[in-house]
C-alpha positions as CSV (number, residue, x, y, z in Angstrom):
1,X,5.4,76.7,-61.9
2,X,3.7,79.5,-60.1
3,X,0.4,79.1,-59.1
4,X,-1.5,82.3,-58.0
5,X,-4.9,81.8,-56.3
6,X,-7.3,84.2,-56.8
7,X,-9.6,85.5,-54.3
8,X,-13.0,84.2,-53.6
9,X,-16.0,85.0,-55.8
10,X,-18.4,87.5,-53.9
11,X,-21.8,85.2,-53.0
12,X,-24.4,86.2,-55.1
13,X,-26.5,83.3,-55.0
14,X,-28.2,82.4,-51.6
15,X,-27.6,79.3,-49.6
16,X,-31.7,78.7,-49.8
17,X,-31.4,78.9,-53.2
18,X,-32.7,75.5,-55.3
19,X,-29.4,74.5,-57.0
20,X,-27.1,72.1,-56.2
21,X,-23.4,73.5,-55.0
22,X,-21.7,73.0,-58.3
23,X,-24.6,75.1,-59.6
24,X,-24.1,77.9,-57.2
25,X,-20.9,78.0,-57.8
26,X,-21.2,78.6,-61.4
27,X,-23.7,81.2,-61.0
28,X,-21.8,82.9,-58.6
29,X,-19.3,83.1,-60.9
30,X,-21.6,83.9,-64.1
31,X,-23.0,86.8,-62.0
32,X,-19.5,87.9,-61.3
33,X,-18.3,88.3,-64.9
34,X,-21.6,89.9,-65.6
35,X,-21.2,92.3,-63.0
36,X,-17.7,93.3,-63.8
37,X,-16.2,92.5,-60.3
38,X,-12.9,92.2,-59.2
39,X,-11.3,89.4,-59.6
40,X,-13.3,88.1,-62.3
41,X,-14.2,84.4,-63.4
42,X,-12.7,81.6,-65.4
43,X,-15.6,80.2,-67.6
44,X,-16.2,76.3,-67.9
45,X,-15.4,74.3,-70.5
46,X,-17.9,73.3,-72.6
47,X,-17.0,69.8,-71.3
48,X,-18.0,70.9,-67.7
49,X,-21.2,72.6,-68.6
50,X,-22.4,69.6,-70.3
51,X,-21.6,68.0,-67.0
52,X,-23.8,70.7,-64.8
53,X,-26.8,70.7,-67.1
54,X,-28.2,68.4,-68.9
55,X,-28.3,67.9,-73.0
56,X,-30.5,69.4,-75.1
57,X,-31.0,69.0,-78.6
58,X,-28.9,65.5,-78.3
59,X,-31.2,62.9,-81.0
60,X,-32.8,60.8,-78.7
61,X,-30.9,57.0,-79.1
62,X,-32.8,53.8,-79.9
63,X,-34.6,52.4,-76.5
64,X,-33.9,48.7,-77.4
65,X,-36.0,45.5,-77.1
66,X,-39.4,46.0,-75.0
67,X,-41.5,43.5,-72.8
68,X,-44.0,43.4,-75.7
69,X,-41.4,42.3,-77.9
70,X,-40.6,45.6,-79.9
71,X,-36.8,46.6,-81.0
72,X,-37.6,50.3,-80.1
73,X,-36.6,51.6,-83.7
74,X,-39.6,53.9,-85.5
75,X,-38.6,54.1,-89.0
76,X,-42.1,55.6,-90.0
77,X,-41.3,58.6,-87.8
78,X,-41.2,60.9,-90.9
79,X,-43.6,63.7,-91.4
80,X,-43.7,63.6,-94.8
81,X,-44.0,60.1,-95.2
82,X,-47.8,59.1,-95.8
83,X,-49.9,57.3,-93.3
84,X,-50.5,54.6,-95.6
85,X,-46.5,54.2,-95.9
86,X,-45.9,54.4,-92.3
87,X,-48.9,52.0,-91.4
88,X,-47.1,49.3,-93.6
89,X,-44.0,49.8,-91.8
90,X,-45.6,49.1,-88.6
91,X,-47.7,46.6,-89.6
92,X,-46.1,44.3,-87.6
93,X,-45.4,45.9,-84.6
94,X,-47.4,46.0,-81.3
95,X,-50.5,47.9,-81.0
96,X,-49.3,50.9,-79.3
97,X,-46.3,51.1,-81.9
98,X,-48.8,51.2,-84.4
99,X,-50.7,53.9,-82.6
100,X,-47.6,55.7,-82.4
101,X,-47.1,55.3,-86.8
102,X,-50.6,56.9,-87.0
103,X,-49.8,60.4,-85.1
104,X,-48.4,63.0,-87.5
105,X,-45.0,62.4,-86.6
106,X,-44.3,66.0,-85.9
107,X,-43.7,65.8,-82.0
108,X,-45.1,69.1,-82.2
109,X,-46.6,69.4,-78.5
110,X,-50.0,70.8,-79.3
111,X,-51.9,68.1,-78.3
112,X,-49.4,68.4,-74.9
113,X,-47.4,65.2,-75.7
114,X,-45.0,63.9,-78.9
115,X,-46.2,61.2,-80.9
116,X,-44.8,58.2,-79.0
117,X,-46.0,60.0,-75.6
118,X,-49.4,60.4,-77.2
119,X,-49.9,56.8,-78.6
120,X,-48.2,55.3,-75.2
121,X,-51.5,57.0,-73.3
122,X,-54.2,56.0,-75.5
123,X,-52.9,52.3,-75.5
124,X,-52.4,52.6,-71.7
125,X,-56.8,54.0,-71.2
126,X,-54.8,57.1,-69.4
127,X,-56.1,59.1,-72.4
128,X,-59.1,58.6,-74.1
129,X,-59.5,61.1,-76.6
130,X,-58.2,60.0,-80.1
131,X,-58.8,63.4,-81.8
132,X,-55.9,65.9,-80.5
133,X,-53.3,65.4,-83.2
134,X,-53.2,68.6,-85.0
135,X,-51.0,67.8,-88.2
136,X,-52.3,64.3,-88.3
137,X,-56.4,65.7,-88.3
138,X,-58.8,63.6,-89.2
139,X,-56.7,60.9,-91.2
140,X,-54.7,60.2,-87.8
141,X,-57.9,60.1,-85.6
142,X,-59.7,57.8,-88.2
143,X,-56.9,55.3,-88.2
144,X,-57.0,55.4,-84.1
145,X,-60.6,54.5,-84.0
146,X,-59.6,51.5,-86.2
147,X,-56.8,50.3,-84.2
148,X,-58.4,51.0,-80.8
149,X,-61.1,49.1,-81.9
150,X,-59.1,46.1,-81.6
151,X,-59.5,46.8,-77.9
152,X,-63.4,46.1,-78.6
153,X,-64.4,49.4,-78.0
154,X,-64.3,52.8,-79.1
155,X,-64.3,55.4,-75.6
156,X,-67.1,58.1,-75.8
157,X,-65.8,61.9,-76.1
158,X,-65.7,63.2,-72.4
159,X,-67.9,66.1,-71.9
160,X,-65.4,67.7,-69.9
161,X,-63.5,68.2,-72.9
162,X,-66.3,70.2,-74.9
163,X,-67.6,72.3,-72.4
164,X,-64.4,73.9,-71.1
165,X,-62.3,76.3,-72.5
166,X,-59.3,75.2,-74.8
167,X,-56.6,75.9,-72.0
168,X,-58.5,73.6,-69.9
169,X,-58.9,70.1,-72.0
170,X,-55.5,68.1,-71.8
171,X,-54.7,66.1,-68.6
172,X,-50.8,66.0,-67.8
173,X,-50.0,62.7,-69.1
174,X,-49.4,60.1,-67.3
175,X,-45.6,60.0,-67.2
176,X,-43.7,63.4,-68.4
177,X,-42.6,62.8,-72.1
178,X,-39.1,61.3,-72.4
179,X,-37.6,63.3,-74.8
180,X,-39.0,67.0,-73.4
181,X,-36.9,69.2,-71.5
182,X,-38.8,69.0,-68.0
183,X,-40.3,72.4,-66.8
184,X,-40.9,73.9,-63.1
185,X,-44.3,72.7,-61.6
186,X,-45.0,76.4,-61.3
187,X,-44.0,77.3,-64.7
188,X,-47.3,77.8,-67.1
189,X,-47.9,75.1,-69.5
190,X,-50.4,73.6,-71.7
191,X,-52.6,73.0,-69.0
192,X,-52.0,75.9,-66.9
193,X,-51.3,78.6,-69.7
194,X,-49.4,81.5,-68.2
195,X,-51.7,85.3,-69.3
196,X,-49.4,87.6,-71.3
197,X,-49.7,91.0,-73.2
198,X,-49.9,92.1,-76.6
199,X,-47.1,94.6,-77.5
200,X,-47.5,95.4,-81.3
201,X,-47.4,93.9,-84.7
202,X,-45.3,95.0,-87.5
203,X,-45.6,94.1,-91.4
204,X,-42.8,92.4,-92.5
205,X,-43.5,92.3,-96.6
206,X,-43.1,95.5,-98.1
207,X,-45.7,96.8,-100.8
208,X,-46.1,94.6,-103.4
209,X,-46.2,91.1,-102.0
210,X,-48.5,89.0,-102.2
211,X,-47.9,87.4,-98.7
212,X,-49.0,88.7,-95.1
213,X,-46.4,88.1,-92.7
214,X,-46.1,89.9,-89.1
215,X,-43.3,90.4,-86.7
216,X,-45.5,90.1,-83.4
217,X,-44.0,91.5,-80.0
218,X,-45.7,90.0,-76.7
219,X,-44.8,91.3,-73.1
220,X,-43.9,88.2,-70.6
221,X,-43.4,90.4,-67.7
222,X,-45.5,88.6,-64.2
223,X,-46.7,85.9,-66.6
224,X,-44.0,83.4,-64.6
225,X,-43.2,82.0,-68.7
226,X,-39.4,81.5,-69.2
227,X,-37.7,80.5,-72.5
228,X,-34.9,79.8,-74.9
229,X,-33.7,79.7,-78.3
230,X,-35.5,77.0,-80.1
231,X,-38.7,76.8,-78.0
232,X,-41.9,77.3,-79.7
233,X,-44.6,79.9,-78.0
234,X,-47.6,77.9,-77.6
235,X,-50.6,80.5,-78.3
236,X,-54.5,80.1,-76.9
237,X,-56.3,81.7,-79.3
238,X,-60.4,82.6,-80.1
239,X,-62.4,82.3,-83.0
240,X,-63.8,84.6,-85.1
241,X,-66.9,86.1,-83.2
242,X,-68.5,86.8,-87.0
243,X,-68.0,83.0,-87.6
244,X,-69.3,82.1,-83.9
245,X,-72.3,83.7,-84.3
246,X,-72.7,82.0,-88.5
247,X,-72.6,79.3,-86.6
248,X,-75.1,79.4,-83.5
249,X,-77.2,80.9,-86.5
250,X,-77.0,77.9,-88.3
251,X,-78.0,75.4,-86.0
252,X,-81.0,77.8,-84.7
253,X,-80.1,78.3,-80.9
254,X,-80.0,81.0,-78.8
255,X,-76.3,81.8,-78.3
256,X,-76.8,81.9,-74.1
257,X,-77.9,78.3,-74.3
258,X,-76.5,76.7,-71.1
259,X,-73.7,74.4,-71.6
260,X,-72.7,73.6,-68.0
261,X,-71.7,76.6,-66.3
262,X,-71.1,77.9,-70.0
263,X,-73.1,80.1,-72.3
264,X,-73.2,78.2,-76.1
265,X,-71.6,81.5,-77.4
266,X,-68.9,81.0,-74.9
267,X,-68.0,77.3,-75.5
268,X,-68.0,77.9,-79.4
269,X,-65.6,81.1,-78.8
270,X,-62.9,79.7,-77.2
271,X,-63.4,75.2,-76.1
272,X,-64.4,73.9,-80.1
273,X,-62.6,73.7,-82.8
274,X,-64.7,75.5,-85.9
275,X,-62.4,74.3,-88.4
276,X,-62.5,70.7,-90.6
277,X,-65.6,69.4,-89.9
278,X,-65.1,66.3,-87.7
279,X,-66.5,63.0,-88.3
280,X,-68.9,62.8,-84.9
281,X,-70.4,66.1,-86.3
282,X,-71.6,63.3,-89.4
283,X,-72.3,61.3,-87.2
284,X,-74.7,63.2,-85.4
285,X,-76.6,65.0,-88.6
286,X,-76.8,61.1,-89.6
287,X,-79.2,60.6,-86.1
288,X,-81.4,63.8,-87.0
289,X,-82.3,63.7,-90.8
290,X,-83.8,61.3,-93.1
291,X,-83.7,59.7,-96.7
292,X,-80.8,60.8,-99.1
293,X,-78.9,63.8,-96.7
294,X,-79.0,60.6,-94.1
295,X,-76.7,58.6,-96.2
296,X,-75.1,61.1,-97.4
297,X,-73.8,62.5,-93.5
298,X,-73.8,58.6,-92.4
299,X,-71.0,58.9,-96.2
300,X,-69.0,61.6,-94.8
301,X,-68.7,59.8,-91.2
302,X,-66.8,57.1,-92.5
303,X,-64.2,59.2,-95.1
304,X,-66.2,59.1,-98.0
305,X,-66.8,62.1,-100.6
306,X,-69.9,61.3,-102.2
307,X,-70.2,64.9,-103.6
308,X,-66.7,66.1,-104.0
309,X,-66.7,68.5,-101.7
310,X,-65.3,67.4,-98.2
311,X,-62.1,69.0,-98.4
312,X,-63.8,72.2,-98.2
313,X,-66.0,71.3,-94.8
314,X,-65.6,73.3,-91.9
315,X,-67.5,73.3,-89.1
316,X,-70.1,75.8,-91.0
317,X,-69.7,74.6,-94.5
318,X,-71.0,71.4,-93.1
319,X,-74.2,72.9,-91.3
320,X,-75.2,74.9,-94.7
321,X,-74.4,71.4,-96.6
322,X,-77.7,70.5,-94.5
323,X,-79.5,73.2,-94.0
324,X,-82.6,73.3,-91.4
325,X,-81.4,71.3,-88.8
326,X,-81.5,71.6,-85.5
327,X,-79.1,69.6,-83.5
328,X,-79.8,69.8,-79.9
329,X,-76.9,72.1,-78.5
330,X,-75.1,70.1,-75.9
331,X,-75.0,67.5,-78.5
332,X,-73.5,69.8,-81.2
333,X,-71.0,70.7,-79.0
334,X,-70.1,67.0,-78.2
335,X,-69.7,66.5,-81.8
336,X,-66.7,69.0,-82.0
337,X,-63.0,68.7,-82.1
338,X,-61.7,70.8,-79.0
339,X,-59.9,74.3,-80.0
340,X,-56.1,73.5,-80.2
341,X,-53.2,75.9,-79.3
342,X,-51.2,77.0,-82.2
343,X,-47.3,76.5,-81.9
344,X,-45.0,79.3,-82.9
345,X,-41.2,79.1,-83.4
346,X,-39.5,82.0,-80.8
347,X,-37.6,84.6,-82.8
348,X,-35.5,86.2,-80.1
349,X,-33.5,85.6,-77.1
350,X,-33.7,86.0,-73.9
351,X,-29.9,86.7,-73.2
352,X,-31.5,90.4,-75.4
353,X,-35.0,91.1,-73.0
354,X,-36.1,87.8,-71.2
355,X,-39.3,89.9,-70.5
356,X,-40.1,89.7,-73.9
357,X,-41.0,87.5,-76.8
358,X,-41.4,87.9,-80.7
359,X,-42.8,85.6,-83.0
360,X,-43.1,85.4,-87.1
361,X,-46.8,85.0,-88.1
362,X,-47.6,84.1,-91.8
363,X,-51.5,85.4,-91.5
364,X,-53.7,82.6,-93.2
365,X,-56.5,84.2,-95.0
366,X,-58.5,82.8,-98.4
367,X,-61.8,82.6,-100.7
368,X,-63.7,79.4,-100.9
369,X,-66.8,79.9,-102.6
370,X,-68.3,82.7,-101.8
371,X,-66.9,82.5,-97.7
372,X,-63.6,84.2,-96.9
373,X,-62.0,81.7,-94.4
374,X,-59.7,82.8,-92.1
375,X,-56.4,81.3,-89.9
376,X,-58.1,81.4,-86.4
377,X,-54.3,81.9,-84.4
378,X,-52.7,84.2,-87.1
379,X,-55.4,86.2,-87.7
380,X,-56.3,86.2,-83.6
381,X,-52.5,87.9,-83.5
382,X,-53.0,90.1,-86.6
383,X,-55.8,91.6,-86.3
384,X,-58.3,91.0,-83.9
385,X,-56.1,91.2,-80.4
386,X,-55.2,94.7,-79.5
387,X,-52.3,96.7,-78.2
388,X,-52.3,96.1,-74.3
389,X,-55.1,93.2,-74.0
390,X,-54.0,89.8,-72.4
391,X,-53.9,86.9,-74.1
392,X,-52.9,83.0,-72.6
393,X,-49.7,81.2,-74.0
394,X,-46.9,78.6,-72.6
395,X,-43.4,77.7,-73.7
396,X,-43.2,74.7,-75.8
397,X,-39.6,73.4,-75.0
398,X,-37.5,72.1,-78.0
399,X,-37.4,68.5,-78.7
400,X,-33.9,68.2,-80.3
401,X,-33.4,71.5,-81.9
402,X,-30.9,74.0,-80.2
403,X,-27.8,75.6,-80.5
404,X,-24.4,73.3,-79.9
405,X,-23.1,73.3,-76.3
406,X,-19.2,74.4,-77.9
407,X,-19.7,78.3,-78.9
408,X,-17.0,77.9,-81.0
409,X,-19.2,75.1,-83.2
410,X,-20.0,77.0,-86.4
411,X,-23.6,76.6,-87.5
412,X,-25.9,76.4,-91.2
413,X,-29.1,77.5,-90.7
414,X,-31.8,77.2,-93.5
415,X,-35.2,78.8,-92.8
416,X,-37.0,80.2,-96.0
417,X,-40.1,82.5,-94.9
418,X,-41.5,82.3,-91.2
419,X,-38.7,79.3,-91.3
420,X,-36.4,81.7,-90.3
421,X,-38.0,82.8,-86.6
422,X,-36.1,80.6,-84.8
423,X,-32.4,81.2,-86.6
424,X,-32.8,85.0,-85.8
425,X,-33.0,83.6,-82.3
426,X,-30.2,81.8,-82.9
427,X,-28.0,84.9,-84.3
428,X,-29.6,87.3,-81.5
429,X,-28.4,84.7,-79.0
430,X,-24.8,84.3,-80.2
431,X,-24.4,87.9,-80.8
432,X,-25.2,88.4,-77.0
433,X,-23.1,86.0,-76.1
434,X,-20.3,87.0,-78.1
435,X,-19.3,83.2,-79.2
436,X,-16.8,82.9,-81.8
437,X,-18.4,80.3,-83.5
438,X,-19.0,80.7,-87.4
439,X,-22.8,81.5,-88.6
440,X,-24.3,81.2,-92.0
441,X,-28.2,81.4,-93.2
442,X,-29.8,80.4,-95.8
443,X,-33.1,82.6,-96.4
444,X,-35.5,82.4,-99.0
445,X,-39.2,83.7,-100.1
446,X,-41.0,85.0,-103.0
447,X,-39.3,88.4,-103.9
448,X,-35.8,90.4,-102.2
449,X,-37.5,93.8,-102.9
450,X,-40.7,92.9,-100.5
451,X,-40.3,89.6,-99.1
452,X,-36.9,90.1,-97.0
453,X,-37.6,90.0,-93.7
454,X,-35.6,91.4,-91.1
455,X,-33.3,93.0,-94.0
456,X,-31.4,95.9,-92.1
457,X,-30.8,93.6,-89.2
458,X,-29.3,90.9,-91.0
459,X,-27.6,92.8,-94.1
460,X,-26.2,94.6,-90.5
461,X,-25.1,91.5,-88.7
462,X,-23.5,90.2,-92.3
463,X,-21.8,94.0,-92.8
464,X,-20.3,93.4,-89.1
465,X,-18.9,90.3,-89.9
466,X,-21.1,87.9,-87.1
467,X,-23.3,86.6,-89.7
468,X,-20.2,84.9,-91.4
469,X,-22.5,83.8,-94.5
470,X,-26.0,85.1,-95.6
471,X,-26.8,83.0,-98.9
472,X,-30.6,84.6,-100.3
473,X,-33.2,82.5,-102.8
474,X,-35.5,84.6,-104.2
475,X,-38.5,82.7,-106.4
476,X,-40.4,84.9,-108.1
477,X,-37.7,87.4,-108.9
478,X,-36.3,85.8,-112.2
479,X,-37.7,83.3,-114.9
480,X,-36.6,80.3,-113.2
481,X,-37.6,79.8,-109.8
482,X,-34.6,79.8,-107.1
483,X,-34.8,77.6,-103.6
484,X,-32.8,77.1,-100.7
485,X,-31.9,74.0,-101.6
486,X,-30.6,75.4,-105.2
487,X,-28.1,77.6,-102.7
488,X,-26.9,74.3,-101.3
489,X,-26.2,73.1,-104.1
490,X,-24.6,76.1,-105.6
491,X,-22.4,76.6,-103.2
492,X,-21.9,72.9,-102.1
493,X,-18.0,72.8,-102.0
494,X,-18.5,75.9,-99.2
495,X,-20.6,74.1,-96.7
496,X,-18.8,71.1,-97.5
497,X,-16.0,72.3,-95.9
498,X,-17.9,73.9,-92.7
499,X,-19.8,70.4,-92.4
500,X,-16.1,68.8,-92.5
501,X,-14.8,71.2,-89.9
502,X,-18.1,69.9,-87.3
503,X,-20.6,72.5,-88.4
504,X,-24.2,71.6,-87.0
505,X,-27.3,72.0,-89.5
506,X,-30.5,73.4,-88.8
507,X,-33.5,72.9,-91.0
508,X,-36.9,75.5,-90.1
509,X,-39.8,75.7,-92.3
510,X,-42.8,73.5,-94.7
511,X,-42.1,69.5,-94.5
512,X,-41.8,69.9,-98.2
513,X,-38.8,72.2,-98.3
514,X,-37.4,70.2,-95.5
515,X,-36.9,66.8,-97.7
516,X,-35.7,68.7,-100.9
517,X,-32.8,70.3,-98.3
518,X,-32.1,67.0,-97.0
519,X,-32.1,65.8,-100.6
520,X,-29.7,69.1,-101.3
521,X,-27.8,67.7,-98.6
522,X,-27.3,64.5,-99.7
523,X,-26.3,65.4,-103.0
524,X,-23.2,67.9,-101.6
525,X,-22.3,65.5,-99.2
526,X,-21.9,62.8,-102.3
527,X,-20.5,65.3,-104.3
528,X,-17.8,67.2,-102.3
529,X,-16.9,64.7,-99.7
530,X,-16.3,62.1,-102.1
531,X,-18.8,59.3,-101.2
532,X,-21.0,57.0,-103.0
533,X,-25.0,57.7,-102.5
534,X,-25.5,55.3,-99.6
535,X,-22.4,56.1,-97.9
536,X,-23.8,59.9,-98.4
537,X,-26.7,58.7,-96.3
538,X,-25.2,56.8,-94.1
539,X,-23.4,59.8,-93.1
540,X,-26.1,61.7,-92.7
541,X,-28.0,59.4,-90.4
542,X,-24.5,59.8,-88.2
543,X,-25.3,63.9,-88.4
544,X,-29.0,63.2,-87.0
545,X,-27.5,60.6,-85.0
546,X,-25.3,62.9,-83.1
547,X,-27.8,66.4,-83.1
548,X,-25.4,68.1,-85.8
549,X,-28.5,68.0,-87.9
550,X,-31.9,69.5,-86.8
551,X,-35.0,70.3,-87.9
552,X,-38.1,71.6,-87.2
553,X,-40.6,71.2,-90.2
554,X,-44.7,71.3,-90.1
């Protein structure tokens, strides 16, 4: 056998450079593929880039029997299942498990930990406030006052946190959490957003929808933010100045009212939260009226609805519900949930303009009563921020949701509506990389003739033969109303046979749709790979199991 050496890689990669040598020597010879030098490069295996950087998107296995007695396993971790279901589950369980079974279960980052993480530093004093689960709101935060009263004691809100802008609140917990992909010290995060600019926003429905949805195009360039496919954009947004100033109206102060080194205007713009009205702000209108509105706030503290209306309570809707008083300003501000990022899926890739980053914005927007409330991130991206003007964000890295490390792995990918944000990520990413792996989408929304997005580029990507599969649902379009999960099942002896040659499943979108495609799922995998119901789930416990399947629901 001859064996022909070939000549050494050109050094492209410095010897003060921060990677190991195996590392350098990959680059090196990435680079020199890239670059079309002589001599070329052999890729690695998949095998031997597993072994050079860590997994990612790999379901995080059980952690076993703790000091404190617990087997590790969280069977409430389901965002759709209710609280009251998943506090049963963990009604044995130590109190910080049981902390854990009252977060939303979303892992979503926004509060700048997952659930576990999150519940972990409340039970450990390293974090003391119990309101920063987004998904979970107020249910989640009520049901950590009642467990963390079993420590005797409720801890007071820290000041800190109210009189300092949103970017600003979260500590870095006390240990990194154990399932997130660990960032650079320097890289911008939660607590250190990173300042980016506003390229552009583009309508996505055509005339005749009834839906506002925006392709949004953000420039990264200086901001030192660095990202892949199936990270989430976390964006710092402001409120509405119209509903700022409704409510420093409302409560009769002067809008420069000093709040630290803060003006009250300034603190309400972009450090509180002006959405559902917290419990503390009851609390508080409790201590300064009298008679029947005193019972009825002291009501509302503790979850009740005495007039059938708390639902509909923001921030403002609460101050007209008693109108006339006048809360001192330092201690309305106390009262307040802190102003949360908002998480959005990437839908691009780097390996196309690593300068850059899209997103898919559904912009919230409705009537209730006679007040038009708005989405305070979506409609901060489509409308109020303007071409050119900064804005702070961070990369939220992926917890368990990216593409397999084997290019030749064919992936499903179902993401009705904004849903689909991180697949064209996914398909923008393989088509750079030129994998041969097989790719097939499932999209779905209201109507094909105005609620397609990104037609041309994926009726393009389909007419080219990458996108191996593009299977549409369209709802409103007929007399019966046609879902993703209807697709599955229509064409169930299809993805059988891609899940049977190692396919990996992705799931984007509502929690909702995500349980009726796991149902789908269930149902082809009984159906067309011959298996009795619980063997069907038993199977796909092993998918989730192994990170073939994925999702990423809120």
């Amino acid at each position: 056998m001859t064996h022909t050496t070939p000549p050494p890689l050109p050094t492209l990669i410095p010897d003060t450079a921060p990677f190991s040598p195996e590392q350098r020597t990959w680059l090196n010879g990435f680079l020199t593929g890239l670059l079309s030098l002589d001599g070329g490069v052999n890729p690695l295996s998949p095998a031997e880039s597993a072994a050079l950087v860590p997994a990612v998107g790999v379901a995080p296995q059980p952690r076993g029997p703790s000091p404190d007695g617990d087997d590790g396993e969280a069977p409430w971790h389901d965002a759709a299942m209710p609280l009251a279901e998943r506090m049963q589950l963990a009604q044995s369980r130590p109190l910080r498990r049981r902390m854990m079974a009252a977060m939303g279960q979303q892992d979503c980052g926004q509060c700048g930990y997952n659930c576990e993480d999150y519940a972990n530093a409340i039970f450990g004093k390293s974090e003391e406030r119990l309101n920063l689960c987004v998904p979970g709101g107020k249910e989640t935060t009520r049901m950590l006052k009642t467990l963390y009263a079993e420590f005797g004691a409720i801890p007071a809100p820290a000041k800190s946190q109210t009189i300092t802008p949103a970017t600003a609140e979260a500590p870095a917990p006390a240990s990194a959490p154990a399932k997130a992909v660990a960032a650079p010290l320097s890289a911008p995060s939660r607590n250190r957003p990173g300042a980016i600019a506003f390229l552009s926003r583009t309508r996505l429905n055509k005339k005749g929808s009834s839906k506002e949805t925006w392709h949004i195009e953000l420039d990264l360039a200086h901001s030192g933010i660095t990202y892949s496919v199936g990270d989430s954009l976390g964006i710092i947004p402001t409120n509405h100045p119209v509903l700022v100033e409704a409510v420093i109206a409302a409560i009769g102060a002067p809008p420069n009212f000093p709040i630290a080194d803060r003006s009250l205007r300034e603190v309400l713009s972009d450090g509180s939260s002006l959405g559902v009205a917290p419990d503390m702000l009851f609390e508080l209108i409790s201590y300064i009226t009298g008679g029947e509105r005193r019972q009825k706030a002291k009501e509302l503290a503790r979850g009740a609805d005495p007039d059938g209306d708390a639902a509909t309570l923001d921030v403002l809707a609460a101050l007209q519900k008693f109108p006339g008083i006048r809360p001192d300003p330092e201690a309305f501000i106390e009262s307040l949930d802190p102003l949360q990022p908002r998480l959005y899926s990437i839908a691009c890739s780097p390996k196309i303009d690593p300068r850059r980053v899209a997103l898919t914005v559904d912009a919230v927007r409705y009537t209730l009563g006679d007040r038009r409330r708005l989405g305070v991130a979506s409609t901060f991206l489509a409308e109020r921020i303007a071409p050119g003007a900064k804005l702070k964000a961070y990369v939220q890295k992926a917890v368990a949701f990216a593409l397999p490390s084997d290019p030749a792995t064919p992936i499903v990918m179902i993401g009705p509506g904004t849903g689909i944000a991180p697949f064209r990520a996914f398909l923008h990413e393989r088509t750079a990389t030129k994998v041969p792996g097989r790719n097939w989408l499932f999209f779905g929304h209201q109507r094909k003739n105005c609620d397609f997005f990104y037609e041309d580029e994926l009726t393009g990507m389909t007419a080219a033969g990458f996108l191996t599969r593009l299977s549409l649902a369209w709802s409103r379009d007929g007399m019966r109303k046609v879902y993703v999960q209807d697709r599955m099942r229509e064409e169930g002896r299809e993805l059988w046979s891609w899940i049977a040659a190692g396919a990996h499943i992705y799931v984007c979108g509502a929690i909702a749709m995500g349980k009726d495609v796991e149902r789908a799922l269930l149902e082809v995998i009984a159906a067309h790979g011959a298996r009795a119901p619980e063997q069907a789930g038993a199977f796909l416990a092993e998918l989730k199991t192994t990170g073939r399947f994925q999702t990423d629901v809120y």
